[in-house]
C-alpha positions in Angstrom: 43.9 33.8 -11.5 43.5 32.8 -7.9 46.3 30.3 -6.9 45.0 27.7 -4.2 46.7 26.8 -1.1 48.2 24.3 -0.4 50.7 22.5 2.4 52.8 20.1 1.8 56.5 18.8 3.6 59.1 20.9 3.1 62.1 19.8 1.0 65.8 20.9 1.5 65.7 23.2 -2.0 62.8 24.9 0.3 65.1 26.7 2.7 65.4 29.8 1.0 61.5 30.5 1.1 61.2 29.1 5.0 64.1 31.6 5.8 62.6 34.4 3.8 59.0 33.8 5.6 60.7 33.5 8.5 62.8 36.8 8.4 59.4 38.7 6.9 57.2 37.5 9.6 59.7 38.1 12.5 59.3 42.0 11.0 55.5 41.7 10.9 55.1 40.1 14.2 58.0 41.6 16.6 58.5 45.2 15.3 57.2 46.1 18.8 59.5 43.6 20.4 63.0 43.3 18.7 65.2 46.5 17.4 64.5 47.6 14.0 68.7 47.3 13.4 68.4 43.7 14.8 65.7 43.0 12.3 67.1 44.8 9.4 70.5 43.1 10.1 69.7 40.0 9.7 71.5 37.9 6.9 69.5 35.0 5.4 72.5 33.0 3.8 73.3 30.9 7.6 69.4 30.3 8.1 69.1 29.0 5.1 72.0 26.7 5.5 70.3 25.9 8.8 67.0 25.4 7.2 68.5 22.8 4.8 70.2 20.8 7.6 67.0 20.6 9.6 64.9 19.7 6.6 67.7 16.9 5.0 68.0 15.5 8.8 64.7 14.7 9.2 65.0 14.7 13.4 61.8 17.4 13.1 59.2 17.0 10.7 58.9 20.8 8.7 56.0 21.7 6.6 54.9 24.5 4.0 51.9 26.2 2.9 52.0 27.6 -0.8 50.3 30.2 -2.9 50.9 29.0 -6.1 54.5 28.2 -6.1 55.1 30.7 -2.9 55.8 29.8 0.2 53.6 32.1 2.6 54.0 30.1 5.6 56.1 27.3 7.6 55.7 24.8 10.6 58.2 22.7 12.4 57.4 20.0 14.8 59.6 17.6 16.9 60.3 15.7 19.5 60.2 17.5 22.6 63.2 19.6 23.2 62.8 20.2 27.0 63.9 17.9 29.6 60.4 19.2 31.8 58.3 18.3 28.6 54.6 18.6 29.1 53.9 16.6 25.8 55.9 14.4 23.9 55.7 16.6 20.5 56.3 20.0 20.2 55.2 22.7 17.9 59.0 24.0 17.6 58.0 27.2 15.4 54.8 28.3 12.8 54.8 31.4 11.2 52.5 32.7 8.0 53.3 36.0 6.3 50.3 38.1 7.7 49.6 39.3 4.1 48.0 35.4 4.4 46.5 35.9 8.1 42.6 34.3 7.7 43.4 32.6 4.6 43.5 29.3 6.6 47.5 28.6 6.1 47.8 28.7 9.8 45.3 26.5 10.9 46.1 23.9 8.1 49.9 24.0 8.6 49.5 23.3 12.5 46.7 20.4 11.5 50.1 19.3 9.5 52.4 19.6 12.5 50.5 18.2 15.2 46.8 17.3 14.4 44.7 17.3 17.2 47.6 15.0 19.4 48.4 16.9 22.4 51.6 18.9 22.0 53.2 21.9 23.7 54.3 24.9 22.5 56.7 28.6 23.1 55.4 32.1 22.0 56.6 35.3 23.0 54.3 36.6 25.9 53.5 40.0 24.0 52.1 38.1 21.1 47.8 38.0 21.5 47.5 37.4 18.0 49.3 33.7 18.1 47.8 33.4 22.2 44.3 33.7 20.5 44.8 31.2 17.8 46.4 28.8 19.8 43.8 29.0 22.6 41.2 28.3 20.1 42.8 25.3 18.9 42.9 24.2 22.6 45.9 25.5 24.1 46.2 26.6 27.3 49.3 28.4 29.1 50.5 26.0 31.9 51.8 28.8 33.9 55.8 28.1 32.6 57.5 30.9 31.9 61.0 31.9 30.2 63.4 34.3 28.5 64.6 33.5 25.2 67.2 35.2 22.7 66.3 36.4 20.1 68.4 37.9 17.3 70.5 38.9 21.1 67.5 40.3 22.3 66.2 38.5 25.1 62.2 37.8 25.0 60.2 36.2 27.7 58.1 33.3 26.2 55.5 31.3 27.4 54.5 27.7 26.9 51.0 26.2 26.0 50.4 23.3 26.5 47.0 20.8 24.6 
C-alpha cells in the first residue's frame, strides 16, 4: 500500500515526531559537520518539551509533512528574528528525513511556510544540498555571514535571502 503525503500544521501532541525528524536529519545532514558523540548524545525529552511550547504558543507558525501517519519532515516559519532582517518572515528551520529527499515533502512544506512571499533564511555554509534547493526556489545568499552553535559546536551559516 503506498501511503500519500501529505502536510498539514503541526499540533502540540506532534512534538515527539518533529524532535525525532529533527534529531535523524541533523545525523543525515551534519555527520560531516558535528561530532558523532554530540550527535549520538543528544536527548530528545527537552526538544520535545520545546517543540510543544513553540507549537501551543503559536508566535511561529510549524508545519508537517506525513507518510501515512509518519512524520518525515517539518518547517517552522516566523516573524523575523534578527534585528538587521532582510524580510519580514523567516524560514526559521525545514528539514525532511532524506529517506524522503525527491519525494516532494521539501518543496511542499516550504510552499506551507512561506509561499512564494519573500522571506530569508540560515543554513550551514557546508550544506550544497539545502544551497541548491533553496536557490532553485529563488534564494539568493546576500553575502551575510555567521557562526552559530550547534549541539556546542559552533557552525558558520549563511543567510538567503527571496
Amino acid at each position: 500500500m503506498i501511503s500519500e503525503l501529505t502536510v498539514r500544521v503541526a499540533v502540540p501532541e506532534d512534538a515527539a515526531g518533529i524532535t525525532r525528524v529533527q534529531l535523524q536529519a541533523w545525523r543525515e545532514t551534519y555527520a560531516h559537520l558535528l561530532p558523532a558523540e554530540a550527535l549520538a548524545a543528544v536527548q530528545p525529552g527537552p526538544r520535545e518539551a520545546r517543540w510543544a511550547e513553540t507549537i501551543a504558543a503559536g508566535a511561529s507558525g510549524v508545519w508537517v509533512a506525513c507518510e501515512g501517519a509518519d512524520i518525515i519532515g517539518w518547517a517552522s516559519a516566523g516573524a523575523g528574528r534578527d534585528t538587521d532582517r532582510p524580510r519580514a518572515r523567516e524560514l526559521e528551520g525545514m528539514y525532511v528525513l532524506a529517506s524522503q529527499y525527491g519525494s516532494g515533502a521539501g518543496q511542499r512544506l516550504l510552499d506551507a511556510a512561506v509561499g512564494r512571499a519573500g522571506a530569508y533564511l540560515w543554513i550551514a555554509e557546508a550544506n550544497p544540498r539545502a544551497f541548491a534547493f533553496y536557490r532553485r526556489n529563488g534564494f539568493a545568499a546576500d553575502g551575510v555571514t555567521a557562526t552559530h552553535e550547534l549541539i556546542g559546536t559552533p557552525v558558520r551559516i549563511l543567510r538567503m535571502v527571496r
